[in-house]
Every structure is written in C-alpha cells, then in structure tokens.
Residue, then its C-alpha position, 0 to 999 in steps of 0.5 A: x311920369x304917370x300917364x294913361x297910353x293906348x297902343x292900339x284902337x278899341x275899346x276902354x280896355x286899350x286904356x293902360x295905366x302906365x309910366x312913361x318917358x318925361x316929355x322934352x320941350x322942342x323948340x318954342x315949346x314948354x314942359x306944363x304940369x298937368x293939374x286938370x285935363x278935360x274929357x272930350x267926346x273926340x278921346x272916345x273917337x280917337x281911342x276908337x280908332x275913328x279920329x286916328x292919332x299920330x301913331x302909338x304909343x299915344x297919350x290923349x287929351x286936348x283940355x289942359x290946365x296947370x303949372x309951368x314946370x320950367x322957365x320959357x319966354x315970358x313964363x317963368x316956373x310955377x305960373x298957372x296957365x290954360x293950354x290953347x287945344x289946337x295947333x296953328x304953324x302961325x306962319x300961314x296967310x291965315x294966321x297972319x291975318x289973326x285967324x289961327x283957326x282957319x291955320x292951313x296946317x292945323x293940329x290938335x293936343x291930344x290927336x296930332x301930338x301927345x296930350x294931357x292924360x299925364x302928369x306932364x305935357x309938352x305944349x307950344x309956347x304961343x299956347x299957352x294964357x295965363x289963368x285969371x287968380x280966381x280961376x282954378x285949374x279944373x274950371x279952366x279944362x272944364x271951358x278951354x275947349x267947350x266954351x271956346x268952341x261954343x264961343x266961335x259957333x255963337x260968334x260966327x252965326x252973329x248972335x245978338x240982343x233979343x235973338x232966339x237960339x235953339x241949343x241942341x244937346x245942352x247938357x254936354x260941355x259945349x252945349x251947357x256953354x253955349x247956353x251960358x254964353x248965349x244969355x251973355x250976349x243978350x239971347x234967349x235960349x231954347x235948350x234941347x236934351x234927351x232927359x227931363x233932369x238935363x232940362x232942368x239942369x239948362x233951366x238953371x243955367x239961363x235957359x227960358x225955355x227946354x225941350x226934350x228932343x226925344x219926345x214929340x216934334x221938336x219943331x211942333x215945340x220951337x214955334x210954338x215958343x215963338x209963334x210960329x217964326x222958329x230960331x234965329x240960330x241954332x247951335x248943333x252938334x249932334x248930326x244925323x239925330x238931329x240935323x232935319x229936325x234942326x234945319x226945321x226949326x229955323x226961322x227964314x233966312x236963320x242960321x245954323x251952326x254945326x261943330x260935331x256929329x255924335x251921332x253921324x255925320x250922313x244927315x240929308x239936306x233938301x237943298x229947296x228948303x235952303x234956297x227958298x228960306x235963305x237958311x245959313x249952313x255954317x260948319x265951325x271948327x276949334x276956336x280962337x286963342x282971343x275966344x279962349x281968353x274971353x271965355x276966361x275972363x267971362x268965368x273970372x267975372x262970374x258970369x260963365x260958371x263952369x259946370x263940373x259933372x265929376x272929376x276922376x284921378x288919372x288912373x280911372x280914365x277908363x270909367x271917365x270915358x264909360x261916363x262920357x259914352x253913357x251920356x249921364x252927365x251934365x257938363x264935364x268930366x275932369x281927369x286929375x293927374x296931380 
C-alpha cells in the first residue's frame, strides 16, 4: 500500500513517500480504508521528535475516515466509519465508569500505533462510529479530533446559556470548533487569532466578537467587551504565548481550560491571582467516544460546519505539514490517500 513513513525525527525531508506492508487486523481489530486522514499539530511534534512515536518504521495520523475493508463485528465491508483517535484498554476503573478518556493505559492512533498516512489503517474495533449518510469523509477527519477535543474542553469548563468565552487561537481546528460549538450551547464568543482575516473568518463562524491577540493588550480588549468583568471561560491551547494574558482576562472565579502548548509549555503562574480570584485551571486531554458522536451528529443536522482549509494527496504530505507549521490556514488541513 501507499503510505508517507518516517524512519527518524527531523525535518519535512524525513517524510518519505513509500509502499508498505498491508496492516494485519489483531485481535478486536479492523482493516479501515483510508478516505481522509487529518493534519494535526501533534504530526509536527512527533515527526520532530518532541511527541516520540512507537519506533520507526512509523506511519502517523490520528483523524481517520473511511470505509470498512472487511467484515468484523457488527460492521460489514463497505461501511463508512469515523476512527475514535485515542486508545482506551477499556478494562480500567475508568473506563469502566464510561470515562475512556481518563484510561490508565491510554494510546493514541498515529503516535503509539501506526496511523492514517496510508491507504490502510488497522484500528480497534471499540473505535470505530458509523458516519451519519450526509456526512462525508473529509468533513469527519476534518472534527473527529478537533471538534471532539473542543467539545470536552467546553464541557469540562460548564459552558452555558449566556456565558461569555474567550477562544484562544481561533483559527486553527480546535479553535474554529470551538467557536461553533460554544455558540451551539448558547454562549457568546470572544475569538483571538494573529491575523485580521482569521478574525473575520471566526466572524463568520459565529463569533460576536474578535480580537488580535498580537496587537495591543489582549485583556485591555476583553473587559472592555464585557465591562470590565472578563470571560466566563477560556478556551487555551497556545501556551507560554498566551498563558498570562489568558489567566488575565478571566472574570473571579472563571474558568480556564487548556488542551496544548504550541508555542511552549513553561508558562508562569501567580499562584495569589489564582487563589484570591478562585480562577479554575482545568487541563484537558483526547475526548470521549460520546464527544465524537455528537460532534457528529451536530454536523449531520447542520449546526457544526467543518471548515476545510485545503486537502492534499498523500503523497504531498510534506507541504501539508509546511502549512500547518506556516499558521496560514483557517480550519484543517486534509491528507487523501484514496
């Protein structure tokens, strides 16, 4: 089969365009067909040697959409699936209580296992949902990751009706989602990006409000937008960047949420700000297989769109990952291996 391979950390010229050996389906496992597998920040820190892999050969990409190649369990050849990114053992004292995310032993497709820059991928059978019929394979790799994260962080800070949110880094997939699925529960949306045309782009999306984070004080901005109280939560996933500025901007006893740290993870912390504002810290995660569904299904109904930024064929995955690194896009970038 076609598939990108790295067989050592570095740069985009470790990215080789190669065949492989067809994957074998264990035990509890299934053979998917790789329609659409999504760009993911984490494919940049892996291939780079700062989110270490299984071992080399190693094929990456966790967001994984397609066909089933062969009949096992209740799904028969030909059904269209969505790939769960994260590995659970689902025998834990967590999973048992249904919360697979918080596995004691957990794993993710494409970092602990081989992943979807192939035309093959072999995948745990407890992974796999059904697609929705009006939901097609590039729209479900572009939310199975970033709409299921964005989906956990806004559950775990209790957004609400009438909550003000402050998204941070808006314009890439998590954050584009989260700009959606905030407005899906009712809140009002502060987007922040780097660029006035991902501003606008968040705009459109639902957000009421949008400011650049690179000009000017970023909490000068956010209570002026809500009269001097800050957010109700914000949704973080840039680091050391952001991080003060972020903690900042929220209201007393606000909520912050953080799922990454693009640009660093060593952020400082004025441990008195956190105890005389009773500010929340929450880290957060992968998701649930329940999150992934009913990113789904928002998409089915027409109330999340995916945002495609650009799809690439398998074998450009090397200037799939000199987008993401660029930061010019909005949304996902798509890898097609079929």
């Amino acid at each position: 089969m076609k598939s990108i391979v790295i067989g050592e950390y570095g740069g985009l010229d470790r990215l080789h365009f190669t065949r492989s050996q067809m994957p074998r389906a264990g035990d509890n496992e299934v053979i998917v067909k790789v329609k659409a597998c999504g760009v993911n920040h984490l494919d940049i820190w892996i291939r780079k040697g700062a989110r270490p892999c299984k071992g080399f050969p190693h094929i990456m990409g966790s967001e994984i959409s397609g066909f089933v190649a062969e009949p096992r369990g209740a799904f028969k050849e030909g059904d269209r699936v969505a790939v769960f990114p994260w590995l659970y053992c689902g025998r834990c004292i967590n999973c048992a209580n249904g919360n697979e995310n918080l596995c004691v032993k957990p794993g993710t497709i494409g970092r602990t296992t081989n992943g979807g820059y192939a035309e093959f991928a072999s995948v745990p059978l407890q992974n796999l949902a059904r697609l929705p019929d009006n939901v097609s394979c590039t729209d479900a790799a572009a939310v199975i990751l970033a709409g299921t994260t964005a989906l956990r962080m806004i559950r775990k800070a209790g957004v609400k009706k009438g909550d003000t949110v402050l998204v941070l880094a808006a314009g890439s997939g998590v954050g584009s989602s989260a700009v959606q699925l905030c407005r899906i529960s009712g809140a009002n949306v502060i987007a922040a990006a780097g660029s006035d045309e991902k501003l606008e782009r968040a705009r459109a999306i639902g957000a009421e409000h949008a400011i650049n984070y690179t000009e000017g004080s970023m909490k000068e901005k956010v209570m002026d937008l809500t009269g001097g109280d800050g957010a109700d939560a914000v949704i973080e996933q840039v680091g050391k960047d952001t991080w003060q500025d972020s903690l900042s901007c929220l209201k007393t006893g606000g909520t912050i949420v953080t799922c990454g740290a693009t640009s660093g993870s060593s952020v400082g912390l004025d441990i008195l700000d956190i105890f005389s504002r009773q500010l929340r810290i929450i880290g957060s995660s992968s998701g649930m297989m329940a999150d992934m569904k009913d990113v789904l299904d928002h998409v089915a109904n027409g109330a999340f769109k995916p945002l495609v930024s650009k799809t690439f064929p398998l074998e450009k995955a090397a200037d799939a990952h000199r987008l993401m690194e660029s930061r010019n896009f909005f949304g996902k970038i798509i890898l097609l291996p079929h």
